[in-house]
N, C-alpha and C positions, 0 to 999 in steps of 0.2 A: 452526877450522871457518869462522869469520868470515874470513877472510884467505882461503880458498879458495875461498869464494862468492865471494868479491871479484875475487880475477883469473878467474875465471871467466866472471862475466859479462861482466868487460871484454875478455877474449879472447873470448869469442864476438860479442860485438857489434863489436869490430872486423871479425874475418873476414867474419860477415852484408851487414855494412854495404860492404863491398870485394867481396864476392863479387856481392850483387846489381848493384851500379852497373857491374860488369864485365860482370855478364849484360845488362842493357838496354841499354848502350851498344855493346856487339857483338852486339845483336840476334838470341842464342839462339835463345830462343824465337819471336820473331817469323818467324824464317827456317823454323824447323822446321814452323811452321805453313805457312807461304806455300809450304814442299816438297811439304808433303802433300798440299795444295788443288791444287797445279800437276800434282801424278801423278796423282790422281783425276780430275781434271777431264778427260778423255781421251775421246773418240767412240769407244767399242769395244763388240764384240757382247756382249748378256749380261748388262751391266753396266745398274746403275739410271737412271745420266746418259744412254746409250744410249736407253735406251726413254722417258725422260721426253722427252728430243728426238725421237722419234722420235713421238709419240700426246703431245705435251704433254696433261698433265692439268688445267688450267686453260681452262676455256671462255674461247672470244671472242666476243663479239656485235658483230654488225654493226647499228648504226640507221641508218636512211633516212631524211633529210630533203627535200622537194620542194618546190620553188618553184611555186606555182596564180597564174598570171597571171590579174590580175582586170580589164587591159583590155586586151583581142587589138585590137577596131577601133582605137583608138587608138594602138595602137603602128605599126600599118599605115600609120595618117597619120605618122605622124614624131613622135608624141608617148614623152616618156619612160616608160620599163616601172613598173606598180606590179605586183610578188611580193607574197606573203602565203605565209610558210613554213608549211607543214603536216609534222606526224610529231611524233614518230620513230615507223618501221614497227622491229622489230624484229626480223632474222634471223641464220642463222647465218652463216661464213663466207663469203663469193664474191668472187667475180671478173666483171670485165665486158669485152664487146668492143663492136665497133663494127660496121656495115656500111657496104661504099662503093656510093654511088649512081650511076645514070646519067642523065648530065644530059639529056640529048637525047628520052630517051626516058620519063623520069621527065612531065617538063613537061608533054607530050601528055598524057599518062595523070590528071595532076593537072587538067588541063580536061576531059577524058572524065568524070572520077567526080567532080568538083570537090570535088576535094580543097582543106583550109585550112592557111596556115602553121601555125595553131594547132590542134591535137584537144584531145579531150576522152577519156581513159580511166583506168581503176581504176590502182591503185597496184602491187598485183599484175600487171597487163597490163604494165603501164612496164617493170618490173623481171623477169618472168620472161617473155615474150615473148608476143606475140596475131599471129596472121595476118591481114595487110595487103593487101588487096587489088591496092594498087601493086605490093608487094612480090612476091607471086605472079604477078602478069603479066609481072614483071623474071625471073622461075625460071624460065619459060616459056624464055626466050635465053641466061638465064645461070643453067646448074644449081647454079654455086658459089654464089651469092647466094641467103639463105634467106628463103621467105615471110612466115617471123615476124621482127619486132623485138619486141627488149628488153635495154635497158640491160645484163642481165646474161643474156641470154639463151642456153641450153645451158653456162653455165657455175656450177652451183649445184652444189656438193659438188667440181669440181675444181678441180687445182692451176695453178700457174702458170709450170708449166714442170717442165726437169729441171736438177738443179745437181748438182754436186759440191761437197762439203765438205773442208777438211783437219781432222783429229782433233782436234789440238792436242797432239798426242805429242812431238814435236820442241820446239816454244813452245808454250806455254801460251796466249801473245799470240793465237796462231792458231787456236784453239779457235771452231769452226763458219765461218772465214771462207770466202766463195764463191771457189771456184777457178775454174768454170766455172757457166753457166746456157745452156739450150738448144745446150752443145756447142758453146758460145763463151766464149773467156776475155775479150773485150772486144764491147762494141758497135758499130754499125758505122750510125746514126741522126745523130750529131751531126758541129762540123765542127772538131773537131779530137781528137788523140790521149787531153788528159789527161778531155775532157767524156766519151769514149766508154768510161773505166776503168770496169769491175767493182768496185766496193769494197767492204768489209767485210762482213756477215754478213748474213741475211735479214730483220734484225731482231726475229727471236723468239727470239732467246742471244744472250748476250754472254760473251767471256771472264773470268773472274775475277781478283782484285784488282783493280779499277778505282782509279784515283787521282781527284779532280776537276780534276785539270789534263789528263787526259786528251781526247782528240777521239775521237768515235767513229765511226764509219764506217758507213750500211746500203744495200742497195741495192734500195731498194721499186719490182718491176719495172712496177706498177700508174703508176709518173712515170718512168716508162723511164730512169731516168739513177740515181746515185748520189746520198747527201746526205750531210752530215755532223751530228752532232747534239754539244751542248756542254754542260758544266754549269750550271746555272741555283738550285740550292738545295738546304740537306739538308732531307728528309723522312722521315717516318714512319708506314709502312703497315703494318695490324694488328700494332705495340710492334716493327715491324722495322725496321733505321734503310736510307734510303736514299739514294741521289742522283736526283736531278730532272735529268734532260738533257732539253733541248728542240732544236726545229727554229729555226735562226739566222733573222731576216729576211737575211742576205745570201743564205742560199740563192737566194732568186728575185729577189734584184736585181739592176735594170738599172745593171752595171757591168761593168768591163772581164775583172773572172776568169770572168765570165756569157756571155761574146761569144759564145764555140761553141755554146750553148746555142740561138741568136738564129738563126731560121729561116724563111724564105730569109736569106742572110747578109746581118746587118746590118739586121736589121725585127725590133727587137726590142720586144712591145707595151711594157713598161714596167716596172715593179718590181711583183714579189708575184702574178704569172701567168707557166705553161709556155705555150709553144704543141707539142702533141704529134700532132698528127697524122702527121705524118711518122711514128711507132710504131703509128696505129690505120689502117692502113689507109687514111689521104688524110683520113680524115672530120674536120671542121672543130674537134679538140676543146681545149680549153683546161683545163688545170688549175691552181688554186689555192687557197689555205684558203678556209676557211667565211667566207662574207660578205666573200671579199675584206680579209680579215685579213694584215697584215703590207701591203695591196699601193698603190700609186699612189690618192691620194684620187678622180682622174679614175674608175675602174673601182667606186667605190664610189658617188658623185651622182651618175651615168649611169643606176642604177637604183634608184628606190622601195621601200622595203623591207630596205635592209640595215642589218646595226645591228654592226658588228664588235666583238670584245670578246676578251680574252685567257680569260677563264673559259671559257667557251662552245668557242674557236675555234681555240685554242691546239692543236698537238699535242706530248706528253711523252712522258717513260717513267721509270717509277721503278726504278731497277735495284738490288739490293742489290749494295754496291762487293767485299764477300769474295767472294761466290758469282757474282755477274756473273748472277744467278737475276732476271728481270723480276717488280717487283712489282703494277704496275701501269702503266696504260698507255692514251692515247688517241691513235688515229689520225687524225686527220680532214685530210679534201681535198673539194675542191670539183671539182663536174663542168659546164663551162660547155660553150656553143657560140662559135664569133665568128661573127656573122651580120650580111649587110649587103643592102644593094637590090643586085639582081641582074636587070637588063634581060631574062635571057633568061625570068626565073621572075616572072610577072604577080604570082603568089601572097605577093612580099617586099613590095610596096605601094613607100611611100617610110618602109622601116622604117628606122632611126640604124644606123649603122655602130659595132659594140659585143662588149663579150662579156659575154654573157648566161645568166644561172648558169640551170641544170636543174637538180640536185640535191645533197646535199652526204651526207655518210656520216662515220660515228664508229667505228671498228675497238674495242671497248675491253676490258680485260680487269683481274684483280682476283682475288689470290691469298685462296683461304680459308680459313679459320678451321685447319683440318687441317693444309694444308703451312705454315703460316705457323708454328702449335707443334713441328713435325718440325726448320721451319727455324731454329725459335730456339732446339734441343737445340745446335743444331751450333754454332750460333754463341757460344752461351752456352762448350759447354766449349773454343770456341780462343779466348774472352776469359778463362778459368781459366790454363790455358797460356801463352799471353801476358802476364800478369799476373803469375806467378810471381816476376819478379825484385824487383818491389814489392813480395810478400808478402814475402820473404827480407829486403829492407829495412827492412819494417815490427817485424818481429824482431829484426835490428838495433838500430833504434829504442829497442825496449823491451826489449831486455838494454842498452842504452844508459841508459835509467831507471834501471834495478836498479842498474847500477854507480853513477850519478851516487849514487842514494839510499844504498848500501853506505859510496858513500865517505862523503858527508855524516854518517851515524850513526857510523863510525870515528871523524872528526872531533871531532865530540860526545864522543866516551869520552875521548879521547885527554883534550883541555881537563880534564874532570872528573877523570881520575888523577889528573893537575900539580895539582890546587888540592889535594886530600888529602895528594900526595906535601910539599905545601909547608909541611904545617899541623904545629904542635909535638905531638912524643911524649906529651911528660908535661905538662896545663893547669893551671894553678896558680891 
């Protein structure tokens, strides 16, 4: 009986112990999992991934932050801007546009009603539109131009365009990437081929199995071009493990892979500002992070008030690397003007030639407490799966014991026979 628990467990602790190192090192189970995730993960009708892209269940909030200039006549004399951020207003999604002006006939009208480079109005007006009296005397000649301004005016509750998506059916890699937007596969804004690509997804999915050595791709049509976004740190949002991708500073620097970007060619302001008007419509707008974050120290002592910080100003996303599922996430861009004295507009005074932030905004979102335990069923049992070839060797292992101890206690007997077998029959 002893002798057959013995090769026993030494035969089974060999095969365990060969069996599982054979499984982990041809990546069984890992593969069977990463099969399953890649078939699932599909843009098809019906399906849960479907609709969860389609009506994401995860609010996003929009805040509003606004620059309250606290001295107009002095900046008219050429003195430097002091801001004093005010907010966050907090809304939901949006979009904003812009209006183009006319110069000729603006001018007149700002001396008729005498108008100031600077107004004064609510937060609400700014952002969801008020009727201008400029503005409506300009509709009067030109019905396409509307009387109201506002930063995000008539575009509250809509999208931002139409795309095309690919499924991910063929690769997985290609899971929600844009094929088309407004029924164009490329741009046609910048001054060369690769500036004017469409790349990768909308930024609200990512494909699944991320690596951190991967680049990732989005194309936020709100900065009219593409970016890329890189890893930056592991995280952990509500017990779910993630990767930290962030926005590079090369994004917006002033360097040679940036050139097409640089508009009129070759006026390129500097590092960590777009010039994007050329997308709004002519109007003079400039975008970059909050407080001028990541950009040329020049854009930040130009004006009073800014305080740049990576906490605050930073934008991420935390992505869970199986599921490619966004766990959180902040968007932020800054909304400037460049604004300069202008002979024909009395109203510029002898203000600095600059770009001068109006408002900045935070996109931000944050998975809850519900999808975060749904998402850590799933995860939990393809770490069971995955893990299996360890369990198998862990077993190994410990018929590995058993034997060692079997034989040890054999040992033992054995010594103890020999000294009895040795000892005399008959003691005298």
């Amino acid at each position: 009986m002893g002798r057959c628990c013995f090769y026993t467990a030494g035969t089974l602790s060999l095969l365990l112990l060969v069996t599982g190192v054979t499984l982990l090192v041809a990546r069984v189970f890992q593969k069977a999992v990463d099969q399953t995730i890649e078939k699932n993960m599909v843009l098809r009708n019906g399906t849960e991934i479907f609709d969860s892209w389609e009506k994401p269940p995860l609010p996003v909030y929009t805040q509003f932050y606004f620059f309250n200039v606290t001295n107009p006549e002095e900046i008219l004399r050429g003195e430097i801007p002091r801001l004093e951020e005010v907010g966050p207003y907090t809304y939901t999604v949006i979009e904003w546009a812009q209006v183009r002006f006319l110069r000729t006939l603006i001018e007149a009208m700002l001396k008729a009603y005498q108008q100031k480079l600077f107004v004064t109005h609510t937060v609400d007006e700014l952002l969801w539109g008020y009727k201008d009296e400029i503005l409506s005397l300009i509709h009067a000649f030109r019905s396409d131009i509307s009387p109201y301004f506002g930063l995000f005016y008539e575009k509250n509750g809509t999208n931002d365009g139409d795309y095309v998506f690919l499924t991910g059916e063929d690769n997985y890699l290609n899971f929600t990437k844009i094929v088309e937007w407004n029924g164009k596969t490329s741009l046609n804004w910048w001054a060369t081929d690769e500036c004017n690509m469409i790349n990768g997804t909308d930024g609200d999915s990512f494909h699944p199995l991320i690596t951190k050595d991967e680049v990732l791709y989005v194309f936020p049509s709100d900065f009219c071009r593409s970016v890329y976004i890189t890893f930056s740190d592991f995280e952990s949002v509500q017990g779910l493990p993630a990767f930290r991708y962030k926005v590079p500073a090369e994004i917006l620097a002033n360097t040679s892979d940036n050139a097409g970007f640089c508009l009129p060619e070759g006026k390129c302001l500097g590092s960590g500002v777009l010039n994007v008007s050329i997308c709004k419509n002519g109007a003079p707008i400039i975008m970059s992070f909050p407080h001028f974050y990541q950009a040329d120290e020049k854009f930040v002592s130009a004006i009073h008030g800014m305080h740049p910080n990576k906490e605050d100003h930073e934008t991420f996303v935390d992505i869970n690397p199986l599921t490619g599922i966004i766990l959180r996430a902040s968007k932020r861009f800054q909304i400037n003007i460049y604004v300069r004295k202008l002979d024909d507009f009395i109203e510029t005074g002898d203000i600095r030639t600059m770009v001068f932030p109006v408002m900045y905004l935070n996109e931000s979102v944050l998975v809850d407490k519900e999808t975060a335990s749904r998402l850590k069923s799933v995860i939990n049992t393809t770490l069971i799966i995955t893990n299996i070839p360890y369990i198998i060797m862990a077993l190994g292992v410990f018929f590995g014991l058993v034997f060692t101890w079997l034989a040890c206690r054999g040992q033992g007997s054995m010594e103890e026979g020999t000294a009895d077998e040795r000892a005399p029959l008959i003691r005298t």
